[in-house]
N, C-alpha and C positions, 0 to 999 in steps of 0.2 A: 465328212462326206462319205457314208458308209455308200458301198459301190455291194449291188446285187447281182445284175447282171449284164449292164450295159457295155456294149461294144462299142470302143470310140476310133478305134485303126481299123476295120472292114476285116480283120483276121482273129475275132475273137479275142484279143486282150484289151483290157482295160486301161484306161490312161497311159499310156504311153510316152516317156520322155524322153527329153534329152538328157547324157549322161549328164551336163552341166544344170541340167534342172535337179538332175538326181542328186547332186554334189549340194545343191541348196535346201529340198528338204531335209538330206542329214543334215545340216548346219542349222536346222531350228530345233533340232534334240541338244537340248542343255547340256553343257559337259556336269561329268557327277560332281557331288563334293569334296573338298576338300577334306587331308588328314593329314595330322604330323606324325614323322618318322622320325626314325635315327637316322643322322647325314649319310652315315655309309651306306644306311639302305635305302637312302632316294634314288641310285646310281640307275638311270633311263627313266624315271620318275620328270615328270612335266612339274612346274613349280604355280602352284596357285597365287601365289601372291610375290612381288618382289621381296627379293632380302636388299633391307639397308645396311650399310658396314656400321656396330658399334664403336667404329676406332677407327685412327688410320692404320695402315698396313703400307710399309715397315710404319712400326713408331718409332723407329730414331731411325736416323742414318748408318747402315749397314752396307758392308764393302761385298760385292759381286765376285769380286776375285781373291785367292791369297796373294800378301804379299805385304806390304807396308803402307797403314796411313799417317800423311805429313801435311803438310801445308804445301801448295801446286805451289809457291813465289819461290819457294827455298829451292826447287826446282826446275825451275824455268831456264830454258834452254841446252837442258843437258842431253847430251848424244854419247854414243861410244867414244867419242876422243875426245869429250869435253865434260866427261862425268860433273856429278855434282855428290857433294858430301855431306849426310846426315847422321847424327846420335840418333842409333835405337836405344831407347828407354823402357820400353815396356813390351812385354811378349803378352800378348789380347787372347793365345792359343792356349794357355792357361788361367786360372784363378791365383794370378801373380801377388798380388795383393791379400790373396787370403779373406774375400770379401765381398768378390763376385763372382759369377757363373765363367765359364771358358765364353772367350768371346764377346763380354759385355763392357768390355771397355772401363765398369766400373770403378769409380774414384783416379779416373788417369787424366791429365789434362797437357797438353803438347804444349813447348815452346818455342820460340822459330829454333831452327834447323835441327830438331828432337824429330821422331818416327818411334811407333808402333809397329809392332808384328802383329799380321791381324788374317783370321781363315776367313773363309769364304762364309756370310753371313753374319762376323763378327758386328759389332756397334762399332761406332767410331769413334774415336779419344774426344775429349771436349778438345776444341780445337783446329783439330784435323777436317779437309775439305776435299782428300783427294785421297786415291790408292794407286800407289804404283805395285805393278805385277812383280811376285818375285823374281819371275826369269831376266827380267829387265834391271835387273841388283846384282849386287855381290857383298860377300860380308869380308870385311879386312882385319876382324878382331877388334883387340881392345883400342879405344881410341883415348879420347879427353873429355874427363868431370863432364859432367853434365847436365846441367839445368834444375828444374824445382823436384824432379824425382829422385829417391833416391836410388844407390847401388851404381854397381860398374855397367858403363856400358860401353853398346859393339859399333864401331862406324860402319855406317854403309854406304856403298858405290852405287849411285844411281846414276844409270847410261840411260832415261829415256823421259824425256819431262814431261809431265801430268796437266791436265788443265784441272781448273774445280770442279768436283764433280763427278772427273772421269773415274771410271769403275766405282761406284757408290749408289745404291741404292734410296734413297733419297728419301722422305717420310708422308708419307698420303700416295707413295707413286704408285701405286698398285692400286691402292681405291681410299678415296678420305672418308671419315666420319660422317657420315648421313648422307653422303651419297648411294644409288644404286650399286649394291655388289652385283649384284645377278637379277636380270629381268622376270616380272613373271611371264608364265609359257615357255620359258627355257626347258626342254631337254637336259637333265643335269647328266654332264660328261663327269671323267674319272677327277679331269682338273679342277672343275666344279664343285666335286667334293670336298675335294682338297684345300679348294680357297674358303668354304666352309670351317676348316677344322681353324687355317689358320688365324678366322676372326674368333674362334672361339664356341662356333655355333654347333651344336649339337644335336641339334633338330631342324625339322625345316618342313613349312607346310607345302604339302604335293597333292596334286590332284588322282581322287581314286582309282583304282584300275578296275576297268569293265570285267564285269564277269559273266562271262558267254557261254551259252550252253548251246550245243551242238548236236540236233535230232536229225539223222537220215531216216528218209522214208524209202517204202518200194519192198514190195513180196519178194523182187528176186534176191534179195539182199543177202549175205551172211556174214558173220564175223572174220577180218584177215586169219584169225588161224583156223577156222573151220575148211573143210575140204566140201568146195562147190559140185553141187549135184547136176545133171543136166539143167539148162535154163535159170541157173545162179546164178551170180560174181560176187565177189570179195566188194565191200564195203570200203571202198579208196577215200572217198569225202572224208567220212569223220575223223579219222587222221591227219588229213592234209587242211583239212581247215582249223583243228584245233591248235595246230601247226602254227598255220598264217596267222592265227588269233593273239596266240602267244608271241610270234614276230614281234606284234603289233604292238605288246605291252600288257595285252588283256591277261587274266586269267583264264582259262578256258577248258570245258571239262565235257566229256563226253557222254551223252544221255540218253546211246543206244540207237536201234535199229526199230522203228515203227513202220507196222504192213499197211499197205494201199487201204485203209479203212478209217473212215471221217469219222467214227466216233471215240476211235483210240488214239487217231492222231490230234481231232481235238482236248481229249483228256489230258495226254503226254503235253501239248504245247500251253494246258492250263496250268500245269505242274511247275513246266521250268519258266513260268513267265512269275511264278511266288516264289523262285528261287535266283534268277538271272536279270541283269538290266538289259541283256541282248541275247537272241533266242537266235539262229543262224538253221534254218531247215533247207536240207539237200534235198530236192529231188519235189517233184509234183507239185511244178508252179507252172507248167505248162497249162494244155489246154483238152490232152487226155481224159477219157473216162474214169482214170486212176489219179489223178491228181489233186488232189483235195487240198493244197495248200488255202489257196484264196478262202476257201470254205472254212478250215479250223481256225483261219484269223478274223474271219466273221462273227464267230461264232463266241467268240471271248468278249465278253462285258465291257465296254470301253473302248473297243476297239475301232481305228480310222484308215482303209486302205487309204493310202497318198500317192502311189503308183506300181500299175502291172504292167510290168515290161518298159525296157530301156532302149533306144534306137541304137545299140552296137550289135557289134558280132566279136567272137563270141557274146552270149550273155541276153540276149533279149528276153527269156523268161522270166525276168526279176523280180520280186511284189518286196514293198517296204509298206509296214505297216504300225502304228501306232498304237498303243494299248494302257489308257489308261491305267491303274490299279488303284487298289486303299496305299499301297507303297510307292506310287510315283508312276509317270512314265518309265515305259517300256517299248523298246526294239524289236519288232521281228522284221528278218529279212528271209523272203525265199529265195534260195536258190536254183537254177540248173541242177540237175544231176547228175549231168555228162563231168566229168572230173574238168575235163579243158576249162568250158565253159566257168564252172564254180569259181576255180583257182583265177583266170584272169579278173573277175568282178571282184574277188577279196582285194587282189592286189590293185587294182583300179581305183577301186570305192571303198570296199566295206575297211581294208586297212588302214587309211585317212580318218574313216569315220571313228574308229575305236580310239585311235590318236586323240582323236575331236574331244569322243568324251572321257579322255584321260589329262583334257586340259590344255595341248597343242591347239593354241588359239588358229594359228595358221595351214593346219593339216589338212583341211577341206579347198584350199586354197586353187581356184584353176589354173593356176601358172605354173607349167610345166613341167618336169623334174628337172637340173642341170645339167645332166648328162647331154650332151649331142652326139649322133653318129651320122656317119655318110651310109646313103643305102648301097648297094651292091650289085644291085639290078633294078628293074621298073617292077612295080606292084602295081596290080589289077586291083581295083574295088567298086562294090555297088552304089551307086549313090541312094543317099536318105539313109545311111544310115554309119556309124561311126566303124569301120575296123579294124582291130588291133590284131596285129602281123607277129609272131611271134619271131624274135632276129637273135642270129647267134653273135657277137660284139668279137672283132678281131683286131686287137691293139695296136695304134702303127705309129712306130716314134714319133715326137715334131706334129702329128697331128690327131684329130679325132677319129676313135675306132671305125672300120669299119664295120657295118652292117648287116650281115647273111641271112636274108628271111628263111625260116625253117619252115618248110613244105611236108606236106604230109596230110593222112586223114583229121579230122579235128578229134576223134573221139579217144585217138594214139595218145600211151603218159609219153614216148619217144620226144614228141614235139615241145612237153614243155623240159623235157630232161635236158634236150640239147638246146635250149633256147636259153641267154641271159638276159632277155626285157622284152620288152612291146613297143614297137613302133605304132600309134595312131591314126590312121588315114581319115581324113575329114568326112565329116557326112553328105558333103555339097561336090568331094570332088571324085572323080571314075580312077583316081588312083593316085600314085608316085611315078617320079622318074626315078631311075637312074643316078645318084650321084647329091640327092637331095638331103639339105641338113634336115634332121629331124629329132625330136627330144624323143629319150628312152625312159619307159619307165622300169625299173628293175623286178625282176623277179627273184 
């Protein structure tokens, strides 16, 4: 549906939506493909496909705690003033036997009233069904002969009696053989990895990271270190949004300052669309004489506005547009150029979306963030359109933070400095009270 120049809101933009419309065309842009990695460098990598466990984990039974494994009958019912009495036979804390690893329990087999010395992770004797904690022991030296192993062994005092089981690790209890280790669309965490290395897995397929390239536009522009002439400013977007990008998971790389002119800014936006799967343009999606957004994503071969402008505030200048290529679909998003404005729609939208196409099956999802706060005071807002309030979060034991809406011009960095999230006020309703739960999204 290439859009020329019809006006369908009476105020000069094009299609206009709701933000949850907006949240649904990104979610028909395919997440990228998949690639394998080294495990350790999946670490915030989204998983394309499930990993199944090779094996169980533990594969034998292995004691959670140091201390001694025996058989729980041998001690049944013992307390401090009714200890019970076991042969330790074998120390599990080293390669006693001359034959297997510290800890492997190898070639040792318990017989009743025998015990093991066994560390934390050890395997457990054939035999053995239980671990009692060392502190719950005591050792009285040399005792009497003892059983099918040989050498001298130490009797020990056990004050506290074990059922089966207790402290032991058990074999599949972590994850069995061909079940789900980790789902896919998982976020892989630190432990993640880790239960990785412990199956053995050295790879792991994850879903690509977006690589987004970041064009501001606008004559008055200059570079953060250049020194602004009359009628300049400093360049704040392309920093802050390569920022968010990266947040997000994306790669993200800065492709300079392009001036108020439709045939260089559609050149620059033909360039990074052969080099980017998401092209993020600051500035001139308005409706200005200088705004050439709408115009340079016309203007590109394949290309399908989907929507100009969104029913929020901040944020209504937005255009999302689709672009064909000989390389696949492609993303362009316009943005606002007022800094407020940009920064709430990343965090809103476009950060979800980059999630989306890094594999985060659930990241476009409309269901709220978790967070809830109480407001702090009553908020005003216009109806017909969504507003996000920008709220400073003040933590109150026992219950959920309070709420501080930060006040101020919209076009001030002050407002989003002191702000830690967005409160949303409905499109339907003329505002909040007072004392209202309400989900936050973070900044």
């Amino acid at each position: 549906m290439n859009m020329t120049g019809k006006t369908l809101d009476g105020h000069g933009f094009l299609n206009v939506v709701s933000r949850a419309e907006f949240s649904a065309l990104l979610a028909c842009f395919a997440p990228l493909p998949a690639e394998d990695v080294a495990a350790p460098e999946a670490l915030g990598r989204v998983l394309a496909q499930a990993v199944l466990s090779p094996e169980d984990l533990p594969q034998t039974a292995r004691a959670s705690m140091d201390g001694y494994a025996l058989f729980a009958r041998d001690v049944f019912g013992a307390t401090e003033t009714n200890p019970a009495y076991v042969d330790c036979v074998a120390d599990l804390r080293i390669d006693w036997a001359g034959s297997g690893a510290a800890g492997s329990g190898k070639g040792t087999r318990l017989g009743p009233g025998q015990a093991g010395r066994i560390p934390t992770g050890g395997s457990l004797p054939d035999g053995a069904d239980a671990v009692v904690m060392v502190e719950h022991t005591g050792q009285l030296g040399g005792g009497r002969p003892g059983g099918e192993n040989p050498g001298i062994v130490e009797t020990i005092e056990v004050r506290k009696s074990a059922a089966p089981g207790e402290n032991v690790m058990l074999p599949g209890e972590d994850v069995r053989q061909g079940d789900v280790a980790l789902p896919r669309g998982r976020t892989l965490r630190a432990q993640d990895v880790g239960l990785l290395a412990a199956l053995g897995l050295t790879r792991v397929s994850v879903g690509r990271r977006p690589r987004v390239g970041v064009l501001s536009t606008g004559d008055e522009l200059v570079p953060p270190g250049a020194t602004p002439r009359p009628g300049q400013i400093r360049d704040v977007n392309t920093s802050a949004l390569c920022c968010l990008a990266a947040e997000a998971g994306a790669e993200a790389f800065a492709l300079g300052i392009i001036p108020d002119d439709l045939p260089h800014l559609t050149e620059a936006l033909a360039g990074a669309l052969a080099d980017f799967d998401v092209v993020l343009l600051s500035g001139g999606s308005s409706l200005g004489a200088r705004d050439h957004t709408n115009a340079a994503m016309l203007a590109q071969p394949g290309a399908e506005i989907l929507a100009h402008g969104i029913a929020m505030s901040p944020g209504k200048p937005t255009i999302l547009a689709r672009v064909q290529t000989s390389a696949g679909e492609k993303t362009v998003i316009g943005l606002p150029g007022q800094v407020t404005s940009a920064q709430v729609v990343m965090a809103v939208l476009i950060q979800p979306f980059l999630r989306h196409l890094a594999g985060d099956i659930s990241a476009l999802s409309i269901t709220p963030p978790l967070l809830m706060a109480e407001l702090s005071r009553n908020i005003a807002s216009r109806p017909g359109r969504e507003d996000f309030v920008r709220v400073r979060l003040e933590a109150r034991p026992g219950s959920v933070p309070l709420a501080h809406p930060v006040l101020g011009k919209s076009g001030l960095l002050k407002t989003l400095l002191d702000a830690d999230g967005l409160i949303a006020v409905p499109a339907n309703a003329e505002g909040l009270y007072k004392g209202t739960l309400a989900p936050v999204f973070a900044l």
